[in-house]
ZADO-1210 file (C-alpha; in nm, 4 decimals, padded with zeros to 6 digits):
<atoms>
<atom x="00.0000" y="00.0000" z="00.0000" code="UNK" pos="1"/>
<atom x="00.3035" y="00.2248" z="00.0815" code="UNK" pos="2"/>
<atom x="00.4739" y="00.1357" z="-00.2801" code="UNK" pos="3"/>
<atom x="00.1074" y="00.2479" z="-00.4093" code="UNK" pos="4"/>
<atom x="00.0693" y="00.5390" z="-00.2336" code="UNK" pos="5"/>
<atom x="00.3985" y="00.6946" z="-00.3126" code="UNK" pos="6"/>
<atom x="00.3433" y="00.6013" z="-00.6997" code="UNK" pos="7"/>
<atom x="00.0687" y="00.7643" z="-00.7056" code="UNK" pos="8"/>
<atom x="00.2528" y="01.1088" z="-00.5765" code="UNK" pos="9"/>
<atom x="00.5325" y="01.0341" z="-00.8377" code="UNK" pos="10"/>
<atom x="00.7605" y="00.9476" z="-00.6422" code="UNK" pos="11"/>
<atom x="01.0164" y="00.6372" z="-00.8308" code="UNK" pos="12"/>
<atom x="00.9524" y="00.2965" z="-00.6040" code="UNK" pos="13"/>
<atom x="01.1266" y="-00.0370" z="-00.6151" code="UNK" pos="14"/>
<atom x="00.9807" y="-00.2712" z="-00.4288" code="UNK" pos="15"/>
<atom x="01.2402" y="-00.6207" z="-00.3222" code="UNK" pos="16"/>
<atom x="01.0790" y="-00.9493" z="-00.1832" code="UNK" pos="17"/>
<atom x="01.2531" y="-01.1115" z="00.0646" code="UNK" pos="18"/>
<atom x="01.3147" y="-01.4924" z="-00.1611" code="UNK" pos="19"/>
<atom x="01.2473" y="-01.6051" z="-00.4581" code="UNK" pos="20"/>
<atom x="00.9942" y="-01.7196" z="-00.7460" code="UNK" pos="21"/>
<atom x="00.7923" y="-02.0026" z="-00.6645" code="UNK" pos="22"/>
<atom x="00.5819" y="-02.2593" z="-00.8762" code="UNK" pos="23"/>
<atom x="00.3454" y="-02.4666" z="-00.7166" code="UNK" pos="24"/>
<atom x="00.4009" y="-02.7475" z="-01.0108" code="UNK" pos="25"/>
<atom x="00.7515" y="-02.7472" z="-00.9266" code="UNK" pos="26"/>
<atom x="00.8055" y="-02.6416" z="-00.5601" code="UNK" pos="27"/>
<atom x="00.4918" y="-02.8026" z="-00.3954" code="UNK" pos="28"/>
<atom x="00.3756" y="-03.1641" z="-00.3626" code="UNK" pos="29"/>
<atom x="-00.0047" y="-02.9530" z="-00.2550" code="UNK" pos="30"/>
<atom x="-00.1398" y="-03.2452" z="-00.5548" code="UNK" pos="31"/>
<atom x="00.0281" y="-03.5151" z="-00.5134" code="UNK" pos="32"/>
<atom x="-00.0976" y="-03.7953" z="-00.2569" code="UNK" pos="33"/>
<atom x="00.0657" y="-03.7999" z="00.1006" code="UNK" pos="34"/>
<atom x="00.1375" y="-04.1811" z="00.0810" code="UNK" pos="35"/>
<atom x="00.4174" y="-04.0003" z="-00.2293" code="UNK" pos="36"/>
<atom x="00.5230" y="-03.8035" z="00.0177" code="UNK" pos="37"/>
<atom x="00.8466" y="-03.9367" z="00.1429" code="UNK" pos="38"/>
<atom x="00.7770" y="-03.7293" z="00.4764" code="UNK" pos="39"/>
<atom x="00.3959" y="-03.8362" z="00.4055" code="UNK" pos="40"/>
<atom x="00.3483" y="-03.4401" z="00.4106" code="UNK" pos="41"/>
<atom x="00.4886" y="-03.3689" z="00.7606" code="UNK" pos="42"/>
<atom x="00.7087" y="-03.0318" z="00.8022" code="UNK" pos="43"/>
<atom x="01.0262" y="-02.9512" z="00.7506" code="UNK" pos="44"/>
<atom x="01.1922" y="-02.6518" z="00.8892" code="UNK" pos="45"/>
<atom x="01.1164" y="-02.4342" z="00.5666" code="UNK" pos="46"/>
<atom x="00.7765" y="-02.5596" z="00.5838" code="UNK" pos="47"/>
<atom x="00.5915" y="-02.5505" z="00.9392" code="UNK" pos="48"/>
<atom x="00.2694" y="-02.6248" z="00.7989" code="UNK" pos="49"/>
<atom x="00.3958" y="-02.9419" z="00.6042" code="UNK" pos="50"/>
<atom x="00.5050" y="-03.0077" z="00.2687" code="UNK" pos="51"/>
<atom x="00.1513" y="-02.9500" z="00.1053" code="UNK" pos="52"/>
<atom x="00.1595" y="-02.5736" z="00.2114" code="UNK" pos="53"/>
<atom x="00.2258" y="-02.3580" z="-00.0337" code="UNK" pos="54"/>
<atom x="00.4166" y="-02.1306" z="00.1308" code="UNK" pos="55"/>
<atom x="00.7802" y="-02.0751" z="00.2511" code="UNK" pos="56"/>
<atom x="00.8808" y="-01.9209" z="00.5780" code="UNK" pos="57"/>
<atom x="00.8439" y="-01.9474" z="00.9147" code="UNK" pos="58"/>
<atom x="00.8045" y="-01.7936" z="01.2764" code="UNK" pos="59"/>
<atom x="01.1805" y="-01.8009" z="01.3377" code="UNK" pos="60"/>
<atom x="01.3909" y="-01.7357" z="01.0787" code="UNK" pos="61"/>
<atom x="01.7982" y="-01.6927" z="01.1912" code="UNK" pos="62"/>
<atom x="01.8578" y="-01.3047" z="01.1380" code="UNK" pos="63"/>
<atom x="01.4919" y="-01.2319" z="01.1081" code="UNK" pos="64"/>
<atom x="01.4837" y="-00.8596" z="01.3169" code="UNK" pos="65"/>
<atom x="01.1423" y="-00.8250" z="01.2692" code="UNK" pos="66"/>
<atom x="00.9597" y="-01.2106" z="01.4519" code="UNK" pos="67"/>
<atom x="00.7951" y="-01.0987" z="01.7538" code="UNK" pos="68"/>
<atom x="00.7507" y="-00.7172" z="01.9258" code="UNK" pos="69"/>
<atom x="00.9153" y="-00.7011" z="02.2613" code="UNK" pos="70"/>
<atom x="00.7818" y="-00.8053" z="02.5558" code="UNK" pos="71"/>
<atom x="00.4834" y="-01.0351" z="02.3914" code="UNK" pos="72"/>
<atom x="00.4296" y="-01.3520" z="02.2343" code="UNK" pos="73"/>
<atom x="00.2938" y="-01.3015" z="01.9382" code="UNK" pos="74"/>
<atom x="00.4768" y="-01.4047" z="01.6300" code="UNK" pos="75"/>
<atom x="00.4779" y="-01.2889" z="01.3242" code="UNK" pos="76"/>
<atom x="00.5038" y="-01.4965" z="01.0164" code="UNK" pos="77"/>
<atom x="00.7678" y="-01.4369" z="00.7579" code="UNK" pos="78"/>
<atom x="00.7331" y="-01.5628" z="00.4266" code="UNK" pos="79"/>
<atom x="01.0333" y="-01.6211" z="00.2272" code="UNK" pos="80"/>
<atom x="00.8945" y="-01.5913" z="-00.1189" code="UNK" pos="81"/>
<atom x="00.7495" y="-01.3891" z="-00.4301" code="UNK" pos="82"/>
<atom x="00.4420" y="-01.2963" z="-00.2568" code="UNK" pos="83"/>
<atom x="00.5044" y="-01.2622" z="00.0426" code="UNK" pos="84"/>
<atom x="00.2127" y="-01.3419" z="00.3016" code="UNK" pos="85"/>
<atom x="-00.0062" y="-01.3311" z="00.0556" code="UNK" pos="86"/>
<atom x="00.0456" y="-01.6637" z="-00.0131" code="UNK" pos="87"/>
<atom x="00.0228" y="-01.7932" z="00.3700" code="UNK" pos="88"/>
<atom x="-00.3641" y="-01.7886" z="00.3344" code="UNK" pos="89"/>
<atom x="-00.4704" y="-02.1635" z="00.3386" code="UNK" pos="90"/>
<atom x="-00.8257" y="-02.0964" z="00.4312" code="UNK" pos="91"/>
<atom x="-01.1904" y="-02.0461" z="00.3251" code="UNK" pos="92"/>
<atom x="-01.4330" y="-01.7583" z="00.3763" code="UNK" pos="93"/>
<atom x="-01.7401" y="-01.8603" z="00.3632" code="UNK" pos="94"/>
<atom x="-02.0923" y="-01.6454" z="00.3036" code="UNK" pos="95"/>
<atom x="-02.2647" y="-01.5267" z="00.6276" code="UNK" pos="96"/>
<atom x="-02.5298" y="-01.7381" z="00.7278" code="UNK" pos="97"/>
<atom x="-02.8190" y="-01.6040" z="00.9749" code="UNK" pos="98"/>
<atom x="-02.6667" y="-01.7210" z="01.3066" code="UNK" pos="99"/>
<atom x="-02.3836" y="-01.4748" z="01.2218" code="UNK" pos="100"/>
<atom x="-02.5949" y="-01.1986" z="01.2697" code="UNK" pos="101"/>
<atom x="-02.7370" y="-01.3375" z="01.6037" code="UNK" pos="102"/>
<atom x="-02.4282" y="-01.3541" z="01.7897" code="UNK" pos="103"/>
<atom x="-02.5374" y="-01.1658" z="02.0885" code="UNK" pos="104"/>
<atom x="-02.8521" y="-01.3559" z="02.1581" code="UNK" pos="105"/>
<atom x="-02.6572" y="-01.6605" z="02.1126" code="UNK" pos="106"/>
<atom x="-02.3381" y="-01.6258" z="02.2958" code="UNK" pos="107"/>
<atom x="-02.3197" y="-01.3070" z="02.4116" code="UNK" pos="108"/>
<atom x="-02.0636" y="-01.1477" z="02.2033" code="UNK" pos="109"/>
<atom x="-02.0454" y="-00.9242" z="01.9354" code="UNK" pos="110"/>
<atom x="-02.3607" y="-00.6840" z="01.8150" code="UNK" pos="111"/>
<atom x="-02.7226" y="-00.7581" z="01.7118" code="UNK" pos="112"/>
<atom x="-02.8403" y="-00.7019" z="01.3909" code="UNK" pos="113"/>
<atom x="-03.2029" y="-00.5202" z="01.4878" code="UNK" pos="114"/>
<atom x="-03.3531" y="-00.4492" z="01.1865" code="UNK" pos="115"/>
<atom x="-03.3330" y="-00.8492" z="01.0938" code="UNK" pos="116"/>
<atom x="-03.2601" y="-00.7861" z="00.7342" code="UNK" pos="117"/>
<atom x="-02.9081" y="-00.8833" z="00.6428" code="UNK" pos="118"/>
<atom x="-03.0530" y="-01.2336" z="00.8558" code="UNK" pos="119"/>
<atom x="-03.3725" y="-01.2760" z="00.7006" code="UNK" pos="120"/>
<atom x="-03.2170" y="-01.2388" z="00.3458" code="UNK" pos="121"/>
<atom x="-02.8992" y="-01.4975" z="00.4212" code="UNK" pos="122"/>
<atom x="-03.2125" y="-01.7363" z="00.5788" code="UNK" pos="123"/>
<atom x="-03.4067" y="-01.7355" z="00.2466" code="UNK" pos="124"/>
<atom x="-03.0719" y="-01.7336" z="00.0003" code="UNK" pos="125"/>
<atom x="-03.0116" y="-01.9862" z="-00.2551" code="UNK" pos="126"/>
<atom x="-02.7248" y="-02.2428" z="-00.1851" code="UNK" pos="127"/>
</atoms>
């Protein structure tokens, strides 16, 4: 976002990753089977989240300045690759469905939706 915003003044940007390319055809067994997995998938030290992940890095990198803010414990994960973080995201988002706009009635967190709407249209949706 800072490389975009600065563009956009006019000012010159170059913008380095930290690694390099990487092809998932090439530099993933993500389709392959895990019983052709010699490791049957576990990690590895480049790979924390196994050999299917499709993304290089780690919480502790050697001569990483940037891991974890002092005095907490919350890491931060470094990716090692064209990309960056971007491709760290393994997961799925899916749609809202009417209990997420009941969270208050049902476990006491979060806000109500009042009016009903956004809930009564996700209850009647297709799929």
């Amino acid at each position: 976002m800072a490389a975009y915003a600065l563009t956009q003044a006019g000012a010159d940007v170059i913008v380095l990753e930290a690694g390099g390319p990487w092809d998932n055809r090439t530099d993933s067994a993500m389709l392959t089977w895990p019983y052709e997995s010699p490791r049957r998938g576990s990690s590895t030290p480049e790979r924390p989240f196994g050999e299917f992940d499709a993304c290089i890095g780690g919480w502790d990198i050697p001569g990483e300045p940037f891991t974890r803010a002092p005095g907490t414990d919350f890491s931060w994960w470094r990716a090692r690759m064209v990309g960056g973080r971007t491709n760290h995201w393994g997961r799925i988002s899916l749609r809202f469905g009417p209990f997420d706009f009941k969270r208050k009635s049902l476990d006491g967190l979060g806000d109500e939706d009042q009016r009903g709407v956004a809930g009564e249209a996700l209850a009647h949706a297709p799929g």
